[in-house]
C-alpha positions, -999 to +999 in steps of 0.1 A: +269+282-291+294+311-293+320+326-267+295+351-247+324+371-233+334+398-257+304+420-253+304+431-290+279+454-302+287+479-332+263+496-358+273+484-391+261+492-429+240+471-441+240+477-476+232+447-501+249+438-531+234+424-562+249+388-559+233+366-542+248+331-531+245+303-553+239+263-547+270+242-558+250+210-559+227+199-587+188+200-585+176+168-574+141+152-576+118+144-552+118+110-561+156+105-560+155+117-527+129+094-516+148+068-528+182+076-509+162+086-478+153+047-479+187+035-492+195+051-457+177+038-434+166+069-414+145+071-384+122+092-396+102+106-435+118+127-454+104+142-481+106+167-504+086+196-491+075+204-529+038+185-529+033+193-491+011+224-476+020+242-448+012+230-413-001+249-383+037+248-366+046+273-393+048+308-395+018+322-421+032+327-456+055+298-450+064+274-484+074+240-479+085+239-515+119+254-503+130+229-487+144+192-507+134+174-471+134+174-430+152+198-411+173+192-380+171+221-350+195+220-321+169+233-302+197+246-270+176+259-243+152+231-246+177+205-242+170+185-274+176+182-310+142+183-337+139+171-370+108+190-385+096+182-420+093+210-447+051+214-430+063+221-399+057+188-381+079+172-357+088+138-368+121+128-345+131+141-311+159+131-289+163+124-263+128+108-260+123+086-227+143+057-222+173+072-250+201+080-222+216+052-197+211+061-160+237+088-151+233+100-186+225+138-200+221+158-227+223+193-218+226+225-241+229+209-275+243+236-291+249+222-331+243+190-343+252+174-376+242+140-394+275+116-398+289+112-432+274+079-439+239+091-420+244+066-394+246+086-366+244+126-351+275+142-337+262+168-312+283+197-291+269+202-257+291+235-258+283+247-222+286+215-203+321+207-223+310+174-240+301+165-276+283+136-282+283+110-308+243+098-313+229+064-330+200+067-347+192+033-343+183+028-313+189+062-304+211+067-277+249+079-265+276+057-286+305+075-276+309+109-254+342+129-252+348+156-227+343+157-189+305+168-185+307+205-161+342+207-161+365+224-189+396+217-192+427+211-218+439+180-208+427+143-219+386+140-221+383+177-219+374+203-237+365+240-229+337+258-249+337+230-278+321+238-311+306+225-341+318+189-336+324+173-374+327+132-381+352+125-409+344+100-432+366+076-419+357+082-383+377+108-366+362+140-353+370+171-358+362+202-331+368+237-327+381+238-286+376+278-283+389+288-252+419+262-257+424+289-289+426+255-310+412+227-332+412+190-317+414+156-339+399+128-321+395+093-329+367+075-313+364+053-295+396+067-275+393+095-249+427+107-258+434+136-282+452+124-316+461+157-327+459+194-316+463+223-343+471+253-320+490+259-290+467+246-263+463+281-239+439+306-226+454+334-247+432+341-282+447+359-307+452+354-343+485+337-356+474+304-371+486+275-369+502+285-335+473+301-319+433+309-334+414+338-321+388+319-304+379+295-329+338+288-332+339+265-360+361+242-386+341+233-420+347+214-444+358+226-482+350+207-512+387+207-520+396+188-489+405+210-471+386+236-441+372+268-430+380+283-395+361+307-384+382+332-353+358+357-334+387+373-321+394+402-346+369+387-375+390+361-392+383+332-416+412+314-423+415+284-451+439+251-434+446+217-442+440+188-415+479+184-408+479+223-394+489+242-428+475+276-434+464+285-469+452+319-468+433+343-440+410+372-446+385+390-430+346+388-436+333+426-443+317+443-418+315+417-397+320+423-359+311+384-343+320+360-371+300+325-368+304+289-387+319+304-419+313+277-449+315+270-481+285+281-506+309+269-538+346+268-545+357+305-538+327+317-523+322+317-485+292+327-460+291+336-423+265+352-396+274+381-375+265+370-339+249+401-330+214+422-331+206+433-355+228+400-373+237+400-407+245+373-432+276+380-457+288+360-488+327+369-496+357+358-508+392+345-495+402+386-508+372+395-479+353+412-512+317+415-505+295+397-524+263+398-508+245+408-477+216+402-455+213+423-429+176+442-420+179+470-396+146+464-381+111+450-387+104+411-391+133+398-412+158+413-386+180+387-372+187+387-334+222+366-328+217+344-356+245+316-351+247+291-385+235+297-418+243+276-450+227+272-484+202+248-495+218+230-524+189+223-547+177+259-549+210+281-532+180+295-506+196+301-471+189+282-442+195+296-405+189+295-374+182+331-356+187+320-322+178+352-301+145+353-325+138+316-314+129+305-347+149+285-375+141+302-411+145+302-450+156+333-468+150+335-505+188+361-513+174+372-546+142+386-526+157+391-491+124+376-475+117+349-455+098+323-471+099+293-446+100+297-406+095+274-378+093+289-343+076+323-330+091+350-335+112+362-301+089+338-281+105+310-266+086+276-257+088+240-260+051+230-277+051+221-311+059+249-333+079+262-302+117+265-300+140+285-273+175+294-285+176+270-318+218+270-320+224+247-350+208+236-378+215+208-409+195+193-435+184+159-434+208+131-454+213+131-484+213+168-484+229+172-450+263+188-448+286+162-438+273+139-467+269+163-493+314+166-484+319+131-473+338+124-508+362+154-499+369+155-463+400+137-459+409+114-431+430+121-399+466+131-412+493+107-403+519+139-390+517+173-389+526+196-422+565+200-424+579+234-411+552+247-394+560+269-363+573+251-332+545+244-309+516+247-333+507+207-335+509+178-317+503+147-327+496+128-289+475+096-300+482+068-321 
């Protein structure tokens, strides 16, 4: 998923504070959920795991009751994305046979996320340069931007994409990292609508005009979003038309990954690194928690995406170099929920091999949960922003 170029490795403190995040969404019932699960339409169950017992795809001491429904693993080095239920069993898979045209791939899927009205799956396929917009229904490709193998800056490319996000009213948005910017596309075209950034090889912070290697753009619930820069550990708040809030940095943080919101004011991120940490802040870069285990089983080995559970405030995340997908409990530090084997990579059930993204199934899934607040694709750039750092190109 992340830029594997800059070789960072530091020893950091990993001291915790006595705040743990908190969920911003009301508790919901397992019924309700049933019932919007249906109103959906999805491909697949999705229950609450609260009346379920844990299956033999889970890790022992595993508790379903954490979780308000399915999961969905982009499960990278396997070439496919999961959903699992809350027991551990597989109950969707793409691509299954017959799901991609002759020609077709899916290669590397690196995050995935469930559309805004749960229609569809946007999917980055980071190291072959595509993301991938999926229907559920039949499954398949609907629409593919990017050249597939070859990066590039120009129309239909993209170089290192990440975390690919559908707006509600159909544009996408995508952090291009090596292009040190964010693209606004508008399918069905191949053409970019809108580039925030100066579009160039050189990383540095100085947003707008240039981002220092951007990994991720996610959405706020006051409209606006979250970048997340490895270069120099920066998380910077900015509008869709290219205007910067505020930046800070995440403490004691040396890979910054997929910063989002936990509630207005209050922001996590991973640290991309072994041992990984997990750190809940604020837009001053004030610690207010931290998960971060030095050794033994709840060490994190390049974890890549975490984000709260919003019926409970538990933290879900995928600890890719540990080939598992897990559930922390942040007033207990432990791990109460975990699919995969712990640094064993494989593709049988209860098996994953570099799990890269993660997002709960609708209507708990991230782009839903934000659909009401995400904005569409701005008309014009902000006024007075630096010359050079947007360009509106599509129409």
């Amino acid at each position: 998923m992340l830029l594997g170029l800059l070789g960072l490795v530091v020893a950091l403190p990993l001291a915790l504070s006595s705040a743990p995040p908190v969920a911003h969404l009301a508790r919901g019932g397992s019924r309700r959920h049933h019932l919007a699960a249906a109103r959906i339409g999805l491909p697949f169950p999705s229950p609450s795991g609260s009346h379920l017992r844990p299956g033999p795809n889970l890790a022992p001491g595993s508790d379903p009751a954490v979780l308000p429904g399915d999961v969905m693993i982009a499960d990278e080095e396997n070439n496919r994305l999961l959903v699992v239920n809350p027991a551990g069993t597989i109950v969707w898979q793409f691509p299954r046979p017959g799901a991609l045209r002759p020609g077709q791939s899916f290669l590397s899927p690196d995050d995935a996320f469930f559309t805004p009205h749960a229609d569809g799956i946007i999917a980055t396929e980071e190291n072959d340069q595509v993301i991938s917009l999926l229907r559920l229904r039949p499954a398949g490709i609907a629409w593919r931007y990017g050249t597939p193998g070859r990066p590039g800056g120009g129309a239909n490319q993209l170089d290192n994409p990440d975390d690919a996000m559908v707006l509600p009213g159909g544009g996408v948005l995508v952090a291009d990292i090596k292009e040190c910017s964010l693209l606004l596309l508008r399918p069905p075209s191949h053409l970019p609508l809108m580039r925030i950034g100066h579009e160039d090889t050189s990383c540095y912070h100085a947003p707008p005009l240039r981002f220092g290697s951007p990994n991720g753009a996610f959405p706020l619930t006051n409209g606006h979003y979250l970048v997340t820069e490895i270069n120099g550990d920066w998380v910077d708040e900015i509008t869709l038309s290219g205007r910067v809030l505020w930046s800070t940095h995440p403490p004691g943080v040396a890979y910054p990954s997929d910063t989002n919101e936990v509630a207005p004011g209050r922001y996590l991120t991973v640290d991309y690194s072994t041992p990984g940490q997990i750190v809940e802040f604020n837009k001053r870069g004030k610690l207010l928690w931290r998960y971060g285990p030095a050794s033994g089983p709840g060490m994190l080995s390049h974890p890549s995406l975490c984000e709260t559970i919003p019926t409970n405030g538990y933290i879900l995340c995928n600890d890719d170099g540990n080939d598992r997908v897990i559930v922390i409990d942040p007033h207990t530090d432990k791990i109460v929920w975990q699919y995969g084997h712990t640094g064993v990579a494989g593709s049988a059930p209860g098996y994953l091999a570099g799990p890269d993204g993660v997002d709960l199934a609708p209507p708990y899934s991230l782009l839903m949960r934000h659909a009401s607040t995400m904005g569409a694709l701005p008309g014009a750039c902000a006024a007075g922003l630096p010359a050079g750092s947007c360009t509106r190109s599509g129409s």
